[in-house]
C-alpha positions as CSV (number, residue, x, y, z in Angstrom):
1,X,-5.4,3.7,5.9
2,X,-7.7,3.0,8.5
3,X,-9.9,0.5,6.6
4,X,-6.8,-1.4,5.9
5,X,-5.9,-1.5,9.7
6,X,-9.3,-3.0,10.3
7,X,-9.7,-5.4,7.6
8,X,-5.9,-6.5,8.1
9,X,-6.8,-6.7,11.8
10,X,-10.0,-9.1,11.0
11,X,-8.0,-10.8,8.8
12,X,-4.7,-11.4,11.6
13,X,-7.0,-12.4,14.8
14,X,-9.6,-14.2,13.2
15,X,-6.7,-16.6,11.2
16,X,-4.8,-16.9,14.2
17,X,-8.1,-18.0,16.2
18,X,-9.1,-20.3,13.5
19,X,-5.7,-21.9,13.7
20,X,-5.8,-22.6,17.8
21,X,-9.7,-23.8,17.2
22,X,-8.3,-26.2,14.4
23,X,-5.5,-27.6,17.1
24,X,-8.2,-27.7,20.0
25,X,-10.0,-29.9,17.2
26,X,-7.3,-31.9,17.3
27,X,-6.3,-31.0,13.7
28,X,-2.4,-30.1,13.6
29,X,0.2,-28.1,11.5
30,X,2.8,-30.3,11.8
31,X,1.6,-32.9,9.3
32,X,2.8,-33.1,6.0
33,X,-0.4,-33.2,4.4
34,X,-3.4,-31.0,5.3
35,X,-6.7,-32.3,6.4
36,X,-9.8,-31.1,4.4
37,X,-11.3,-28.9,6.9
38,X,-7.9,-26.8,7.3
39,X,-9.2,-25.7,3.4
40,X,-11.5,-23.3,4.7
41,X,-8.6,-21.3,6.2
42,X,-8.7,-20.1,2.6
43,X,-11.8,-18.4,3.0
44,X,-10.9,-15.8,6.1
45,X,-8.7,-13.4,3.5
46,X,-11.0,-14.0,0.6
47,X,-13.9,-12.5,2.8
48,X,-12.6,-10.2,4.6
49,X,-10.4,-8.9,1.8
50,X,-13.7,-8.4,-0.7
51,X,-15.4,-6.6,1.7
52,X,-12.2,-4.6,3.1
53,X,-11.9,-3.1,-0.8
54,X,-15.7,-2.9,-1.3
55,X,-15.9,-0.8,1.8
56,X,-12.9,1.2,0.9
57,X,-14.2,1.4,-2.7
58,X,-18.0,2.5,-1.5
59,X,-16.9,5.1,1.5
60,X,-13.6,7.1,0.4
61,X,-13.7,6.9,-2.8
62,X,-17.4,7.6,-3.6
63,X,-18.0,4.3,-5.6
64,X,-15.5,4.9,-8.2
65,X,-11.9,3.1,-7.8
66,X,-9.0,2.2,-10.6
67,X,-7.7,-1.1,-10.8
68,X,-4.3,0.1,-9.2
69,X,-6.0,1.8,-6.4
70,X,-8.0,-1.5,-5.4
71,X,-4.4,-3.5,-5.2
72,X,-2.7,-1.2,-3.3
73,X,-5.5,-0.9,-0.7
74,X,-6.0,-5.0,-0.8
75,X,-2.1,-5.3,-0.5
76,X,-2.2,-2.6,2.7
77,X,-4.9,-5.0,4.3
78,X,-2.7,-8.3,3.4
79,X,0.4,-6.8,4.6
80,X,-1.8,-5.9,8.0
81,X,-3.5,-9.4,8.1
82,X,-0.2,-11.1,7.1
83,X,2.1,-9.1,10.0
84,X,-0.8,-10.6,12.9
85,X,-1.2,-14.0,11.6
86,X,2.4,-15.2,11.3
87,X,3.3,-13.5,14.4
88,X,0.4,-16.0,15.8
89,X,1.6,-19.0,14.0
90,X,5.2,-17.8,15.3
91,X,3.4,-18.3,19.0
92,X,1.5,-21.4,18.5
93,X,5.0,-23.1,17.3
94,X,6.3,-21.8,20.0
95,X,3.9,-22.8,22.8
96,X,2.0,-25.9,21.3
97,X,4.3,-27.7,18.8
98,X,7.0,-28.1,21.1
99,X,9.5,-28.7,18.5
100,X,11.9,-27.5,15.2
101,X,8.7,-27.3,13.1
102,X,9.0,-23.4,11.7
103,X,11.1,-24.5,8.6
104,X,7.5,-27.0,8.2
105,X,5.0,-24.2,8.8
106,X,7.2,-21.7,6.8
107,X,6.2,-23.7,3.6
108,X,2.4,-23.4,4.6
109,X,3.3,-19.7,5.5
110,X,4.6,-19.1,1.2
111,X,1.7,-20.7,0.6
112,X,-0.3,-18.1,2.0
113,X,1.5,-15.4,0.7
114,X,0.9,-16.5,-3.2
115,X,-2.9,-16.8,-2.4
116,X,-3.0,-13.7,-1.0
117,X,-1.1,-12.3,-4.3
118,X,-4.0,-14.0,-6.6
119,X,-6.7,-12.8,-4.4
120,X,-5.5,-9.7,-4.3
121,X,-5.4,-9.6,-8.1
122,X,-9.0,-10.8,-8.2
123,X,-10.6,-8.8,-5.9
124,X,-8.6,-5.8,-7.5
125,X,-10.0,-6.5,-10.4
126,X,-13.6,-7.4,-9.6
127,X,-14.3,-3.8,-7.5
128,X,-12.7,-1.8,-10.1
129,X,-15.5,0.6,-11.7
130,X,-13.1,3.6,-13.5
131,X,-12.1,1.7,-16.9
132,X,-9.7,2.9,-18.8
133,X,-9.8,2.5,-22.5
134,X,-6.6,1.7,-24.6
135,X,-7.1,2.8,-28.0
């Protein structure tokens, strides 16, 4: 459980920092479209959630890890992650938008959630080393 505190800590702080540098940039939330640099937002869970799993995969269990046991520890960090950065997108509405802009964000916010769900799946799948055969 701790290296899903961690990871889901890295992946909390460092999306909520990402999104106060993108407003210090002058890039904003409360558009209806997204501006091209807000894509690499994408990349925080990705990265830290491949090597969240890889290090859970490579320390506890030895090197050897079942697909089920990669999404439940990539669904622990996401939960984690997922807890800290809406609680900062929560405050930066609160503090910076000035307005009725959390049923907005909230749609960016689902968004994120069904990433998270596919990268989960595909990091799951790409550390998994036990195979199990189905004959």
């Amino acid at each position: 459980m701790k290296n899903a505190i961690v990871s889901g800590l890295f992946i909390g702080i460092i999306s909520g920092l990402w999104m106060f540098i993108m407003h210090g940039l002058g890039f904003s939330p409360q558009s209806t479209t997204m501006a091209p640099i807000e894509y690499f937002s994408v990349l925080i869970p990705l990265i830290v959630l491949y090597f969240g799993v890889k290090s859970y995969r490579d320390n506890e269990c030895k090197g050897r890890m079942g697909f089920l046991e990669a999404l439940i520890q990539s669904f622990k960090i996401l939960i984690i992650g997922g807890i800290i950065s809406v609680s900062a997108s929560i405050i930066y509405i609160e503090e910076f938008t000035k307005g009725n802009n959390l049923m907005d964000f909230s749609g960016r916010i689902f968004g994120a959630l069904l990433v998270g769900l596919l990268f989960a799946l595909g990091v799951s799948a790409l550390m998994t080393t036990k195979h199990n055969k189905v004959d």
